[in-house]
N, C-alpha and C positions, 0 to 999 in steps of 0.2 A: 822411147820416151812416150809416153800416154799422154794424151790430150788435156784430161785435168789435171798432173803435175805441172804440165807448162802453163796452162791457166793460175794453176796454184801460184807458183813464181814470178808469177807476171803481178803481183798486188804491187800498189803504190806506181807502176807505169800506164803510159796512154794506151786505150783501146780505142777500135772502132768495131761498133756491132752494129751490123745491118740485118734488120727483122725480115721472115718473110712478106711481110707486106709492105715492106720498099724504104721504113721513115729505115734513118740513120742514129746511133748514139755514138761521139767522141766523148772519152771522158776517162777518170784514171781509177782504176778499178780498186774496189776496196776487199772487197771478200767475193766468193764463190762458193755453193755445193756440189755436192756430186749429182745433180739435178743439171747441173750447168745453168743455176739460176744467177743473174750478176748483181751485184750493188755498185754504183760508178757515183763518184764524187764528180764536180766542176766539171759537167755534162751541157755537149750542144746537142739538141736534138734537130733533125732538119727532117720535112718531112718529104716524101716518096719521090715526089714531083719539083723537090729542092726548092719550091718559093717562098716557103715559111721557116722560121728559123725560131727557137727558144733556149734559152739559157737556163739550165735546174743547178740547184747545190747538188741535190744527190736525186738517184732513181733506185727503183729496182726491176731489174727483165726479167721475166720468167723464160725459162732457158728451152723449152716448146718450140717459142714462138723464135728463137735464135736460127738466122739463115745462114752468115757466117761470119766470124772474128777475123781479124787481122792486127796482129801483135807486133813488136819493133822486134829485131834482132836481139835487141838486148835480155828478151827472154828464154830464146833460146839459149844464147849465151849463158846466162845464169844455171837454166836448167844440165846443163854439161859440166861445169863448174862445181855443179850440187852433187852431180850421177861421178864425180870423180874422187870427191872427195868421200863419200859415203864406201866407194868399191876402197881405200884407202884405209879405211878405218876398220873395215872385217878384215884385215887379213888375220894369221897367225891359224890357229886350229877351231877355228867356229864360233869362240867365247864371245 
């Protein structure tokens, strides 16, 4: 499983993305590139040193500055779900 499938499959659930420079984003992810840049709807931002706290409708992270994600199970789940049903549908002679 590749890292942006499972991103891929994780749209419409909660993420948290912690930047290298410490602030935090929780928020429910709406699209991604192959850049690993994010757009995150109903986002808390909190920053480095956690005193500060803001509420955004939406962001977008350039996926550079991305330290690391942390995803529910649910997207794993989904992404196996996906890899089962796709290996299910090539069977027969390659067609």
């Amino acid at each position: 499983m590749l890292p942006l499938t499972l991103l891929k499959s994780s749209t419409t659930l909660p993420l948290l993305v912690e930047l290298k420079s410490g602030t935090t984003y929780n928020g429910r992810l709406i699209s991604c590139d192959h850049y690993m840049n994010l757009n995150l709807r109903e986002v808390v931002c909190t920053s480095s040193d956690g005193s500060q706290f803001w509420k955004l409708n939406e962001c977008y992270i350039r996926g550079s500055s991305i330290k690391y994600l942390r995803l529910p199970e649910e997207a794993v789940e989904n992404v196996k779900e996906e890899e089962k049903r796709e290996s299910q549908s090539h069977g027969g002679r390659g067609y």
